[in-house]
Structures are given as C-alpha cells and as structure tokens.
mmCIF file of the N, C-alpha and C atoms, coordinates in Angstrom:
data_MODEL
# 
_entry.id   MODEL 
# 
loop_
_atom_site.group_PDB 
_atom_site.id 
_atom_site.type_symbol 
_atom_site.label_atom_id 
_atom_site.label_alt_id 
_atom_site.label_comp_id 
_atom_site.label_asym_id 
_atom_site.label_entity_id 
_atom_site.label_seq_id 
_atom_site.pdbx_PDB_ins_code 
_atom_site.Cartn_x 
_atom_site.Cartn_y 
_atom_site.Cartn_z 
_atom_site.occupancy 
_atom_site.B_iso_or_equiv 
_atom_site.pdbx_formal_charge 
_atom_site.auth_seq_id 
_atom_site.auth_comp_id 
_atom_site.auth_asym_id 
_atom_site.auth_atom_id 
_atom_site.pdbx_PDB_model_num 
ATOM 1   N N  . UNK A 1 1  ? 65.599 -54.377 14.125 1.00 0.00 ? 1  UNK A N  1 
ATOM 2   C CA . UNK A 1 1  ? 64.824 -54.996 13.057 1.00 0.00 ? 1  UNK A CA 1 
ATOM 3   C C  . UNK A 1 1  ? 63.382 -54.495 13.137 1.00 0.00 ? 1  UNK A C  1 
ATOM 4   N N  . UNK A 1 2  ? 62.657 -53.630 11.801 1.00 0.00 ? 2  UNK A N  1 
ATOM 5   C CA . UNK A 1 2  ? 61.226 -53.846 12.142 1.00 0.00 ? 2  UNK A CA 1 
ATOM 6   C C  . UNK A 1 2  ? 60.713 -54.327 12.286 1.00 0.00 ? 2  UNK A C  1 
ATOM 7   N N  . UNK A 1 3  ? 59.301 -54.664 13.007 1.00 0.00 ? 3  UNK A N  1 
ATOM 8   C CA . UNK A 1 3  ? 58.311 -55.245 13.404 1.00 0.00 ? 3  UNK A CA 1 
ATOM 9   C C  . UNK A 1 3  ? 57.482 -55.663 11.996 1.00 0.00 ? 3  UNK A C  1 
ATOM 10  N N  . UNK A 1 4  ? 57.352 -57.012 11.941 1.00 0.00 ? 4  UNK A N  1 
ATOM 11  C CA . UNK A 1 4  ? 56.489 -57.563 10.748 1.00 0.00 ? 4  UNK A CA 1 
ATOM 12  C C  . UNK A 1 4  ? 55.202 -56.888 10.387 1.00 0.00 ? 4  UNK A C  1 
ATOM 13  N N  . UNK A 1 5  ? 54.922 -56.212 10.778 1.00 0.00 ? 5  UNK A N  1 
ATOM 14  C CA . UNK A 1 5  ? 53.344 -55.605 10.556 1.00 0.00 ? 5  UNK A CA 1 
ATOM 15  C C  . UNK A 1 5  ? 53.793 -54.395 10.180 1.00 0.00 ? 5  UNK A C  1 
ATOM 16  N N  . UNK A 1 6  ? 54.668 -53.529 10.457 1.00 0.00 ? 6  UNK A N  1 
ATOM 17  C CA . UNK A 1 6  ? 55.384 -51.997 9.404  1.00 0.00 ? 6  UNK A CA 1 
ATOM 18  C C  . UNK A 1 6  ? 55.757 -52.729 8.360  1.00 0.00 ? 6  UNK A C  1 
ATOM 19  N N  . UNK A 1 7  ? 56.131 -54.279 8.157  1.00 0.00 ? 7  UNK A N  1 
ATOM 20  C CA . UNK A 1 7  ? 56.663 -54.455 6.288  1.00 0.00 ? 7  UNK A CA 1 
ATOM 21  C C  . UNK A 1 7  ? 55.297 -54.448 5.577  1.00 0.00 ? 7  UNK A C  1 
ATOM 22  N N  . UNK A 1 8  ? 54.176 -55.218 6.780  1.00 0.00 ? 8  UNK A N  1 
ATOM 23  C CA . UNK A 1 8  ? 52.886 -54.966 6.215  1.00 0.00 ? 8  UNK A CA 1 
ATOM 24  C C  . UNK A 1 8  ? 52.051 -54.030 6.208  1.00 0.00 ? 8  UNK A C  1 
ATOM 25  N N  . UNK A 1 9  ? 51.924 -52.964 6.200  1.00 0.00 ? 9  UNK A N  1 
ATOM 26  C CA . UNK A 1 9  ? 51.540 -51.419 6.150  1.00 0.00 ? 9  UNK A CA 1 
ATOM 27  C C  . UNK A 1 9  ? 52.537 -51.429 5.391  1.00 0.00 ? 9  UNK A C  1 
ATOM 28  N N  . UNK A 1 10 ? 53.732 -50.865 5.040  1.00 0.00 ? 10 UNK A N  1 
ATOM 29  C CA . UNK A 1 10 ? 54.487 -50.365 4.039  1.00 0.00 ? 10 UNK A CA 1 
ATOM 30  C C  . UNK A 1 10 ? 54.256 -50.925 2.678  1.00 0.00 ? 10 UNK A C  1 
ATOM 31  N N  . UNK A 1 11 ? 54.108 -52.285 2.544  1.00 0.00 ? 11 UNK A N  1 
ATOM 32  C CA . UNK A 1 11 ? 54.090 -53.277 1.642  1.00 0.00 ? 11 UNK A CA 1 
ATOM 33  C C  . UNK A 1 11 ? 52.656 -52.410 1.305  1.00 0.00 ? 11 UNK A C  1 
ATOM 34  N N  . UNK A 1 12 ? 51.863 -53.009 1.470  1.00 0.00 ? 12 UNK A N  1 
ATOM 35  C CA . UNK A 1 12 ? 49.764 -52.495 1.047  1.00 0.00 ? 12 UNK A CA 1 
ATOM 36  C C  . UNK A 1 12 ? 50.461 -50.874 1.222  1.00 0.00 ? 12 UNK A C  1 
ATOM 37  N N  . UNK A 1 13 ? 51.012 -49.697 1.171  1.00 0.00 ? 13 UNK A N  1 
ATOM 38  C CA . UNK A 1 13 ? 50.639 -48.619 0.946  1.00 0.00 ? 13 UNK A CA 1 
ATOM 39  C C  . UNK A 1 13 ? 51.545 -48.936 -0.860 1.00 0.00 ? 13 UNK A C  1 
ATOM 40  N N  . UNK A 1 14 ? 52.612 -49.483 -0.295 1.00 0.00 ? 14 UNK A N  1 
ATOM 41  C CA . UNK A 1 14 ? 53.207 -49.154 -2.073 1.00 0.00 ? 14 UNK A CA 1 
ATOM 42  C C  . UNK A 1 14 ? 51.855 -50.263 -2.791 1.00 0.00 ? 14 UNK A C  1 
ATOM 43  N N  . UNK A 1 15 ? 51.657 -50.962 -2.847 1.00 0.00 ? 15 UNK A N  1 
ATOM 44  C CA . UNK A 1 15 ? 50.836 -51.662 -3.515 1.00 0.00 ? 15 UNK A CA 1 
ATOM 45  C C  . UNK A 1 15 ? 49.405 -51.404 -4.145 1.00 0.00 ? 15 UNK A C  1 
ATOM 46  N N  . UNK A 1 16 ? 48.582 -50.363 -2.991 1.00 0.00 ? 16 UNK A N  1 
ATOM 47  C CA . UNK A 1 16 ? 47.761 -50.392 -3.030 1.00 0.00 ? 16 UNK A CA 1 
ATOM 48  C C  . UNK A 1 16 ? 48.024 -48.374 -3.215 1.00 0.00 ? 16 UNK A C  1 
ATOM 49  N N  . UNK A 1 17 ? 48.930 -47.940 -3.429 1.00 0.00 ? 17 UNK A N  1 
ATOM 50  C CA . UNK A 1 17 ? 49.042 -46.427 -3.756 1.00 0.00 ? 17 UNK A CA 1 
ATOM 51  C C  . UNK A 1 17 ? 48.213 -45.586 -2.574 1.00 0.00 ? 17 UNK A C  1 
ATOM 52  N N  . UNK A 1 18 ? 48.350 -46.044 -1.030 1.00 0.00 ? 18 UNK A N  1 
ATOM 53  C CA . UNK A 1 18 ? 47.825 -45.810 -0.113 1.00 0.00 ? 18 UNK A CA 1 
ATOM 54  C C  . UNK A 1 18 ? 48.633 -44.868 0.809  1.00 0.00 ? 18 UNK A C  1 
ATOM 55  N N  . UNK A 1 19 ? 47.986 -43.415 1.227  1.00 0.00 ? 19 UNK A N  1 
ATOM 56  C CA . UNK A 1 19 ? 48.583 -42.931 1.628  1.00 0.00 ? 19 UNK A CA 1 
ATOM 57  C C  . UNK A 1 19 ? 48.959 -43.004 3.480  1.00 0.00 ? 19 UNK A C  1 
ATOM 58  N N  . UNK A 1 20 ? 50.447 -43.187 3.721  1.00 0.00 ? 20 UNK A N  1 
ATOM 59  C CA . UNK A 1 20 ? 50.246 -43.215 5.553  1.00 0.00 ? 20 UNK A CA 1 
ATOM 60  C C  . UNK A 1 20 ? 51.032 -41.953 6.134  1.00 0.00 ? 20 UNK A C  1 
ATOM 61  N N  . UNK A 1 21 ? 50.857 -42.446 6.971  1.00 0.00 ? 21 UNK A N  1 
ATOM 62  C CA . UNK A 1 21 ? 51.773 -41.394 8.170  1.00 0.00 ? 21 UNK A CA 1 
ATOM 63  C C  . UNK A 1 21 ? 52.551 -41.926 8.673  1.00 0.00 ? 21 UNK A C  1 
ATOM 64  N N  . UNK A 1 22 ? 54.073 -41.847 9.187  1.00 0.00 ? 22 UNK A N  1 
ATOM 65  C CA . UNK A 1 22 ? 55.271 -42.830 9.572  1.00 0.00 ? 22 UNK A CA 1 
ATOM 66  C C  . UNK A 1 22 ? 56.109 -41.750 11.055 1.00 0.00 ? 22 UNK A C  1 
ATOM 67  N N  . UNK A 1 23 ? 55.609 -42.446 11.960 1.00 0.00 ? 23 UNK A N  1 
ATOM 68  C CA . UNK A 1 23 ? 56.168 -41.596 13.351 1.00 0.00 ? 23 UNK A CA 1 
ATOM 69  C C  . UNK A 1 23 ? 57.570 -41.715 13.129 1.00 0.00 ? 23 UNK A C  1 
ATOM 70  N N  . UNK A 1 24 ? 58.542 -40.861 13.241 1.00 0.00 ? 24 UNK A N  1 
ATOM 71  C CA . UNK A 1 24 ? 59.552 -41.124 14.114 1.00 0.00 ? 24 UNK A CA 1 
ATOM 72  C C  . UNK A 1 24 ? 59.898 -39.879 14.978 1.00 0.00 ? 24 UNK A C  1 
ATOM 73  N N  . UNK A 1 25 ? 61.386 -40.223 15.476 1.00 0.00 ? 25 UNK A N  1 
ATOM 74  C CA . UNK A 1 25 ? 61.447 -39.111 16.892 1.00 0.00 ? 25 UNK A CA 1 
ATOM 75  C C  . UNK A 1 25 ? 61.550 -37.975 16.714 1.00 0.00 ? 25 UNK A C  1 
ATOM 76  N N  . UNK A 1 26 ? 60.613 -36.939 16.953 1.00 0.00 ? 26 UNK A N  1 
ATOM 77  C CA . UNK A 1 26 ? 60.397 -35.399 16.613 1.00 0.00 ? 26 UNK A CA 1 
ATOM 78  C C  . UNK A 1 26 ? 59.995 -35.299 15.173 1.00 0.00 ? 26 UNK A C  1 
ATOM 79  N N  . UNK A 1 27 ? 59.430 -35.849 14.299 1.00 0.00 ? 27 UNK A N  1 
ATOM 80  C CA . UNK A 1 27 ? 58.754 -35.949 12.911 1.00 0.00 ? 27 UNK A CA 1 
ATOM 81  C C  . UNK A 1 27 ? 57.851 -36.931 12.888 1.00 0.00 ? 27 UNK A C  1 
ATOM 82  N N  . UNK A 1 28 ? 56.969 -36.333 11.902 1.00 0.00 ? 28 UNK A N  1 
ATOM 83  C CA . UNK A 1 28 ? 56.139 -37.477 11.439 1.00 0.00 ? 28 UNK A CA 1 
ATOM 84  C C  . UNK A 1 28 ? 56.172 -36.816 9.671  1.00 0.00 ? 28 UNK A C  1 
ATOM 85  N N  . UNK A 1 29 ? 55.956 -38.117 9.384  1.00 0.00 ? 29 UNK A N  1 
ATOM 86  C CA . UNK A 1 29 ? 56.220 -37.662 7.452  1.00 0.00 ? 29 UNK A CA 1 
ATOM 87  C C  . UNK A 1 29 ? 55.098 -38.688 6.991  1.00 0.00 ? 29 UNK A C  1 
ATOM 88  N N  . UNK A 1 30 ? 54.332 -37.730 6.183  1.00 0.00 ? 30 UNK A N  1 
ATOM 89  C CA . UNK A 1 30 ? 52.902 -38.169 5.414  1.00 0.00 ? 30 UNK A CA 1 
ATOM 90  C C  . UNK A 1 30 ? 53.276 -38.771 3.752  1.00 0.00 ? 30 UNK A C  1 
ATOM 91  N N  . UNK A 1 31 ? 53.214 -39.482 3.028  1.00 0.00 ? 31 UNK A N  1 
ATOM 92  C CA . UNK A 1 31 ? 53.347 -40.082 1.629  1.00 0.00 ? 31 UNK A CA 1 
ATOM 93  C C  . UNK A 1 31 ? 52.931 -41.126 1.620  1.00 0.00 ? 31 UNK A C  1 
ATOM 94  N N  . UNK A 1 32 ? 53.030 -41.721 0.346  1.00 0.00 ? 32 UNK A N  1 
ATOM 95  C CA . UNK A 1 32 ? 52.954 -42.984 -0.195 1.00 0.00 ? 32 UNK A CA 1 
ATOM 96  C C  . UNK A 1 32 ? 54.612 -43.687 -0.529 1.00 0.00 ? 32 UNK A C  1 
ATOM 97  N N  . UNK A 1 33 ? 53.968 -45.039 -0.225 1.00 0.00 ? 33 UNK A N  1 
ATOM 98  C CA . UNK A 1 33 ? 55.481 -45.575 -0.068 1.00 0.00 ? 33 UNK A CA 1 
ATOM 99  C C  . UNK A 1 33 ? 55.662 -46.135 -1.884 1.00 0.00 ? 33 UNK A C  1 
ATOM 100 N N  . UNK A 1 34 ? 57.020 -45.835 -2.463 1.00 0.00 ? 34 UNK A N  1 
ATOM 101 C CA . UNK A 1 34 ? 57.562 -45.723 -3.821 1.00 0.00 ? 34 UNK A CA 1 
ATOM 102 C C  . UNK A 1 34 ? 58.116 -46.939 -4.061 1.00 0.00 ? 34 UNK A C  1 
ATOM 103 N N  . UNK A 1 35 ? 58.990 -47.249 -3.100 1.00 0.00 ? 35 UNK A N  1 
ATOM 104 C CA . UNK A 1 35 ? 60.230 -48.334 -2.874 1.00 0.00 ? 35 UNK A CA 1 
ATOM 105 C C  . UNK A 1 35 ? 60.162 -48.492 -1.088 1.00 0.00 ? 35 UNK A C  1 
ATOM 106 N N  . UNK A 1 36 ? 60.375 -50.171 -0.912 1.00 0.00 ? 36 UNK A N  1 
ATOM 107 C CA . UNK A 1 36 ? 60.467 -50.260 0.446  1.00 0.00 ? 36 UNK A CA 1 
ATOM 108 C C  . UNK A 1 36 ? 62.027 -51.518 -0.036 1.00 0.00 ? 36 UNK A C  1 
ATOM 109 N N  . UNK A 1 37 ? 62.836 -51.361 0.719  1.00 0.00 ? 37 UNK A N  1 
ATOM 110 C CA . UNK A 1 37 ? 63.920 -52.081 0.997  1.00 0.00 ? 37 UNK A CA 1 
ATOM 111 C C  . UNK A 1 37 ? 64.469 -52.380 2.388  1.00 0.00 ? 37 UNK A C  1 
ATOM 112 N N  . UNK A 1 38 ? 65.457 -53.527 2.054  1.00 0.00 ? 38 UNK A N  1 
ATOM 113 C CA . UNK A 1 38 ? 65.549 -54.050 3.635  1.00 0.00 ? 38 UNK A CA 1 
ATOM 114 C C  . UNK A 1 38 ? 65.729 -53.729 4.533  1.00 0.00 ? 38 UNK A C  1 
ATOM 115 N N  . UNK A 1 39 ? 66.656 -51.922 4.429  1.00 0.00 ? 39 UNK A N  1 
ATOM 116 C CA . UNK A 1 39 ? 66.631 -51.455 5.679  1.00 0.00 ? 39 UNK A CA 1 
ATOM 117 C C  . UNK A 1 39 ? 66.363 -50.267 5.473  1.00 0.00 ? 39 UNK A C  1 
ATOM 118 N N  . UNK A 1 40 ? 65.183 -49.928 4.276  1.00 0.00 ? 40 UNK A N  1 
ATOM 119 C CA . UNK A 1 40 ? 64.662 -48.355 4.598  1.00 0.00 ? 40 UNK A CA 1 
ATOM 120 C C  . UNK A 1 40 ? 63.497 -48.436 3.514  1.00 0.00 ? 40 UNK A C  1 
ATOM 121 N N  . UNK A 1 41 ? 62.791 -47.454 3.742  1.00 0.00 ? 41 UNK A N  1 
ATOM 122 C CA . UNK A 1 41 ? 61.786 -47.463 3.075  1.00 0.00 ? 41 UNK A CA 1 
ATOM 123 C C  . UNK A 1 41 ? 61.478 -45.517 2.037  1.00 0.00 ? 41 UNK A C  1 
ATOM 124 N N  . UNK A 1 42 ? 60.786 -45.747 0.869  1.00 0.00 ? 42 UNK A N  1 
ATOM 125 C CA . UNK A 1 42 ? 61.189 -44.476 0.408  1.00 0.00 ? 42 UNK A CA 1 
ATOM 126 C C  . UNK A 1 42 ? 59.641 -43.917 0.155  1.00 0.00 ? 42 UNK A C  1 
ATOM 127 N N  . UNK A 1 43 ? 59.698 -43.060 0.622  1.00 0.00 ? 43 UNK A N  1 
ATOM 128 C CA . UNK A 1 43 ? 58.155 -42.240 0.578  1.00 0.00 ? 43 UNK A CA 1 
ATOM 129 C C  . UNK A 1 43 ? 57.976 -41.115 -0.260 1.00 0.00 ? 43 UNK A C  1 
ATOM 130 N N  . UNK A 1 44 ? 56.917 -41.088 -1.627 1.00 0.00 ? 44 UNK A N  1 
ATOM 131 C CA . UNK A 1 44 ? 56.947 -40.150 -1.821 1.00 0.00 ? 44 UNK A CA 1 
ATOM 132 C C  . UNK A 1 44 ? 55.884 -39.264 -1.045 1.00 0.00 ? 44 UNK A C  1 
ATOM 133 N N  . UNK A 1 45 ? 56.202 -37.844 -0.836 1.00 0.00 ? 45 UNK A N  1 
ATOM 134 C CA . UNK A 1 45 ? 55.338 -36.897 0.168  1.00 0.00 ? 45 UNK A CA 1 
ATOM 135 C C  . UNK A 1 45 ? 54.427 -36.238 -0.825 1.00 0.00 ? 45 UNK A C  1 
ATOM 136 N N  . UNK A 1 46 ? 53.327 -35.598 0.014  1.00 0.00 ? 46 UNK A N  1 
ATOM 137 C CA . UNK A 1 46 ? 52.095 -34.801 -0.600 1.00 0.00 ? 46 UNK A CA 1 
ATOM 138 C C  . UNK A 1 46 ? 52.427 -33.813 -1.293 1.00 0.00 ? 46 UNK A C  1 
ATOM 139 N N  . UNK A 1 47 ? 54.128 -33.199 -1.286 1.00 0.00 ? 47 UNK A N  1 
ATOM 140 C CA . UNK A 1 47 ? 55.012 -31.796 -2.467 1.00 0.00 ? 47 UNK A CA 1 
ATOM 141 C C  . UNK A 1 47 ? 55.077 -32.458 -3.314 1.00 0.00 ? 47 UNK A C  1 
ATOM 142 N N  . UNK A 1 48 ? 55.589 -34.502 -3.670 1.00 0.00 ? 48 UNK A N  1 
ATOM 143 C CA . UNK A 1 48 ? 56.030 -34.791 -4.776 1.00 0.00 ? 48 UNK A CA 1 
ATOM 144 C C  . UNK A 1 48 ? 57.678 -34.829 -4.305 1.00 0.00 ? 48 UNK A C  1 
ATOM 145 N N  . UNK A 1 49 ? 57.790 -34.626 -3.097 1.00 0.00 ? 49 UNK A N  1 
ATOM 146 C CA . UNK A 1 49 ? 59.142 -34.930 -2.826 1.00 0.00 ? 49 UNK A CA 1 
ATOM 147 C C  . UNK A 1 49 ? 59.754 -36.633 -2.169 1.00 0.00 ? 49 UNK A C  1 
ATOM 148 N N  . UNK A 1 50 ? 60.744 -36.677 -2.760 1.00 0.00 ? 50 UNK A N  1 
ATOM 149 C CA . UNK A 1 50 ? 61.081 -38.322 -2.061 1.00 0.00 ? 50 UNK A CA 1 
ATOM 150 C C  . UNK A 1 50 ? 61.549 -37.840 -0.614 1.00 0.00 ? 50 UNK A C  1 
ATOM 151 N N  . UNK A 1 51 ? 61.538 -39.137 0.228  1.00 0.00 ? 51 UNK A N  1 
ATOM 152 C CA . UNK A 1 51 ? 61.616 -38.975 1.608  1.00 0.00 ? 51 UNK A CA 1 
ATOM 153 C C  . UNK A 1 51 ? 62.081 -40.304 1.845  1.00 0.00 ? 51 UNK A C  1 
ATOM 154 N N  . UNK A 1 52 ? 63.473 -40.841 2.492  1.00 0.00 ? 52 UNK A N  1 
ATOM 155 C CA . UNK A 1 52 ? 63.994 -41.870 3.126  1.00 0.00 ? 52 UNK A CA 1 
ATOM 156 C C  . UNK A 1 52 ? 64.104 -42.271 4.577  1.00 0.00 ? 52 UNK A C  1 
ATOM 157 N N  . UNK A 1 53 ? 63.469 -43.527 4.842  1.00 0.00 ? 53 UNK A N  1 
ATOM 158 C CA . UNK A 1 53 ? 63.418 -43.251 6.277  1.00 0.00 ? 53 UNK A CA 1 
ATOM 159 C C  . UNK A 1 53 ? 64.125 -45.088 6.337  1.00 0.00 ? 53 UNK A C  1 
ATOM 160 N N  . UNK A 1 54 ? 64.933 -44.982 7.274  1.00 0.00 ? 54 UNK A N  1 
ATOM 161 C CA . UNK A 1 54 ? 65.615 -46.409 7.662  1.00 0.00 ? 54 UNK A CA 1 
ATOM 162 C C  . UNK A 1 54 ? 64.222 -46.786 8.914  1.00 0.00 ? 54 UNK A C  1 
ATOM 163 N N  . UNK A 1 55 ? 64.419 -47.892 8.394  1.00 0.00 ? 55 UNK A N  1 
ATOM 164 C CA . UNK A 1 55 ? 63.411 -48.659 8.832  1.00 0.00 ? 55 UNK A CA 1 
ATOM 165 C C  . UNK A 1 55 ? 63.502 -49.016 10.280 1.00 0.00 ? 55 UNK A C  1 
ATOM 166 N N  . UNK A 1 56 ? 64.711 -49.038 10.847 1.00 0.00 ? 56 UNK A N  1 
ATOM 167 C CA . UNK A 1 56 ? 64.916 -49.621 12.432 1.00 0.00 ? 56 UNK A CA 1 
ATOM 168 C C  . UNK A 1 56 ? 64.739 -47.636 13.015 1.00 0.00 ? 56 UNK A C  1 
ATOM 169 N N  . UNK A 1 57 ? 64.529 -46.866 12.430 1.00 0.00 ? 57 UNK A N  1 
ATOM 170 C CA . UNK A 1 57 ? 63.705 -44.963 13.292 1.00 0.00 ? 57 UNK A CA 1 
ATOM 171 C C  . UNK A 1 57 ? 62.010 -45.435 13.144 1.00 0.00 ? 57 UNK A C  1 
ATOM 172 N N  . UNK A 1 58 ? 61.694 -46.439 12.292 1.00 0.00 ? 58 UNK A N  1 
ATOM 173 C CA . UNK A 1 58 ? 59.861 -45.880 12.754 1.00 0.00 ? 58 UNK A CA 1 
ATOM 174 C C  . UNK A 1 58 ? 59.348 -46.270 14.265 1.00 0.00 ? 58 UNK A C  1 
ATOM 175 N N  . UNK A 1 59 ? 58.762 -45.339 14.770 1.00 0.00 ? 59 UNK A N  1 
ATOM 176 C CA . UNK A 1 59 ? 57.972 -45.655 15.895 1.00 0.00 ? 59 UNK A CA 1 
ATOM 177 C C  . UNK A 1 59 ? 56.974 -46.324 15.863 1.00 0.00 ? 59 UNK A C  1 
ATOM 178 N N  . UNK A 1 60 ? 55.928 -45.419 14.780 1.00 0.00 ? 60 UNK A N  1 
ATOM 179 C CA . UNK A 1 60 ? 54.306 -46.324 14.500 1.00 0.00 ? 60 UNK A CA 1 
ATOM 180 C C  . UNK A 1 60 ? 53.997 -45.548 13.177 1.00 0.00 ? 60 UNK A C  1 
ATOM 181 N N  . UNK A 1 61 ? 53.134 -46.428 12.581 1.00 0.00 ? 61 UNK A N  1 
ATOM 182 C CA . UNK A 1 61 ? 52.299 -46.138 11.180 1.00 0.00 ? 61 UNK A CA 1 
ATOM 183 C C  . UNK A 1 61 ? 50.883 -45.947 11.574 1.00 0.00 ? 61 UNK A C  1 
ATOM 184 N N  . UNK A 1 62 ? 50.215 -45.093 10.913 1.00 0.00 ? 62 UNK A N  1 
ATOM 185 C CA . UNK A 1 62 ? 49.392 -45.013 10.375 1.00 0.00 ? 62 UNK A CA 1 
ATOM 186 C C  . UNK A 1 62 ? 48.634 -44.733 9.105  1.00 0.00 ? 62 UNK A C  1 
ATOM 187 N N  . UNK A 1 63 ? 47.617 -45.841 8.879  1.00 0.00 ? 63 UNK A N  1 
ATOM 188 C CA . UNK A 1 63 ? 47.201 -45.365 7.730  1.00 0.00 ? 63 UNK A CA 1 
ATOM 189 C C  . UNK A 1 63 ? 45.717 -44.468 7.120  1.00 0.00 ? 63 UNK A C  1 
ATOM 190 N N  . UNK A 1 64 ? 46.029 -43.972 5.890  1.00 0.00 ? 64 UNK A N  1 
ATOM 191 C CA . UNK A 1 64 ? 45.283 -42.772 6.250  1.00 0.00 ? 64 UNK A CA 1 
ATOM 192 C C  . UNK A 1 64 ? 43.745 -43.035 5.075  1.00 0.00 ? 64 UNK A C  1 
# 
C-alpha cells in the first residue's frame, strides 16, 4: 500500500499541473501526474508521452 503522503504529492501535482520526479528501482520518470488511481498512477512525461507506474514500485517523490 502507498504511503499517504505519495497520494499527497501525486494528488497537488495533478491538481496543481506540477511537475515531479517518481523513483523507482533502476528508473526515475519525470512528468506531471494526468490520472492517479487506486493502484497506479499515470504521468504524462516532458516527450508528451503517458507513463504508468503502480503505485506499491514508488520508492520516493520529488517535487520539482
């Protein structure tokens, strides 16, 4: 289960059209979040490409 504070960073980037950075193991992927759902979240990236990441792979957020 994620940690309540990645729904909050995910939540304020789609909201606030804020761009982060989302660790996981051997990647990190830069966008804004499009759609966040219960067990993944959808990022669009700095190409304009969508990017899906299940929510129980993030390591750590940052925002940018």
């Amino acid at each position: 289960m994620p940690l309540p504070i990645f729904i909050s960073l995910l939540e304020s980037s789609r909201l606030e059209q804020q761009q982060i950075s989302i660790y996981i193991t051997h990647a990190t992927l830069q966008g804004i979040v499009s759609n966040l759902h219960p067990d993944a979240v959808e990022l669009r990236t700095n190409d304009g490409k969508r990017c899906v990441v299940a929510l129980d792979k993030i390591e750590a957020i940052i925002t940018l």
